[in-house]
C-alpha positions, 0 to 999 in steps of 0.5 A: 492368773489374775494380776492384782494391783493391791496385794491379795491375802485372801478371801479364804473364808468367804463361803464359809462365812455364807455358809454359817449365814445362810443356816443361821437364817435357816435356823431363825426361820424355822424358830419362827415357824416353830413358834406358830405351832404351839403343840410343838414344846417351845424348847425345841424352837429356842433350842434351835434358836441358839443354835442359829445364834451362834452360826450367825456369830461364827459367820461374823467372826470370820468376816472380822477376821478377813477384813481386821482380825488377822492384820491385828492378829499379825501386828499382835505376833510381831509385836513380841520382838524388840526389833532393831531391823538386823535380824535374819528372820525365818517364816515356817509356812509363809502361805500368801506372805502376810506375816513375812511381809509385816515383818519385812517392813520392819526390817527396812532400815536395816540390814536384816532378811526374811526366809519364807518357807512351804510347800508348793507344787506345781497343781492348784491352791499350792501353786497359786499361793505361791504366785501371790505371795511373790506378787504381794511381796513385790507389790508391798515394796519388800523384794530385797527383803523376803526370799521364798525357799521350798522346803519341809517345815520337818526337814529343813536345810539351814546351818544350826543357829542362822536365825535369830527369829523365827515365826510361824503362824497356822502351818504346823498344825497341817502336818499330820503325823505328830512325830513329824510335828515334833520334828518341825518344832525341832527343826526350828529350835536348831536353825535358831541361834542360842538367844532366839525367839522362837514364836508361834500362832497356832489353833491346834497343837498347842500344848504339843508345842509346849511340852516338846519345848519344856523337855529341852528345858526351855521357859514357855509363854502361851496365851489365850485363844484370840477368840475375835480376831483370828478364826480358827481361834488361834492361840500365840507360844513363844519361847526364847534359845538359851 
């Protein structure tokens, strides 16, 4: 496998990002085409138009996204704790290690670690993830910050309240039965010590979240879709233990 000298978090979406492009320019030639024909009604070519328009839009949002859009996106879920650097710190669904690591950095000065969680085997995309994550880790200076664990979001194997935070980003939403979802979400309130903060950033699920979270009586925040710098747009929930 390719060894890298610079962490490695993606391109992810790059050929998607072609793929919006090349029928965004597919669409504006066939608008162009349509207008030559004037027996042909010009709603359908400027209805074509804006269907073009708005693939090309898609296309660079995900560029955004890859080169600013989700290091603001990070920053933006990071910036939701007061951080005194002590904090034992749980990322559900730690993928190539971008959210752990930035929270790792602020942990620098002391005493506080970082558990990143998922699911990996031994073939392919999951595998991989796993190599790169270990190696941006060590490439970003964070070894004796962040430890890597297996373990099912729905199923977790800490002792009730041994996080004081616990952050999450795209992950829950790939489970895909919805009383395992729940599950997750109740697993990861009872790791959390009472006085925790519990945030996640998601693009699905989100009023999901929100109820389970308002049954066990807790106070809620949800803010907007990140319509231009994450993609898919992702939503932030964070809710503090009583």
């Amino acid at each position: 496998m390719k060894k890298y000298t610079k962490p490695y978090y993606g391109p992810n979406n790059y050929f998607s990002a072609i793929k919006f492009f090349s029928a965004g320019i597919l669409g504006l030639i066939t608008f162009m085409f349509l207008l030559q024909h004037k027996e042909i009604k010009s709603y359908i070519a400027y209805f074509i138009l804006f269907i073009s328009i708005l693939f090309i839009v898609n296309g660079l949002r995900i560029i955004n996204f890859i080169f600013v859009g989700r290091f603001k996106h990070i920053n933006r879920i990071i910036s939701k704790v007061n951080w005194t650097g002590n904090e034992n710190v749980l990322d559900v669904g730690i993928g190539k290690g971008i959210l752990a690591i930035a929270v790792a950095k602020k942990l620098k000065n002391g005493s506080g670690k970082v558990t990143g969680i998922d699911i990996w085997n031994s073939e392919g995309i999951l595998d991989k993830t796993k190599y790169y994550v270990n190696q941006n880790i060590e490439l970003e200076g964070v070894a004796n910050k962040v430890k890597t664990k297996t373990q099912n979001a729905s199923a977790l194997s800490f002792k009730n309240e041994t996080f004081d935070v616990i952050v999450s980003k795209q992950c829950i939403h790939n489970i895909e039965d919805v009383q395992e979802r729940k599950m997750a979400i109740e697993e990861m309130l009872r790791v959390l010590k009472s006085g925790g903060k519990l945030i996640i950033s998601d693009s699905m699920y989100i009023d999901e979240y929100e109820k389970i979270l308002l049954d066990k009586g807790l106070k809620v925040n949800i803010s907007p879709k990140y319509f231009l710098d994450t993609y898919p747009a992702s939503s932030i929930l964070e809710v503090t233990k009583k």
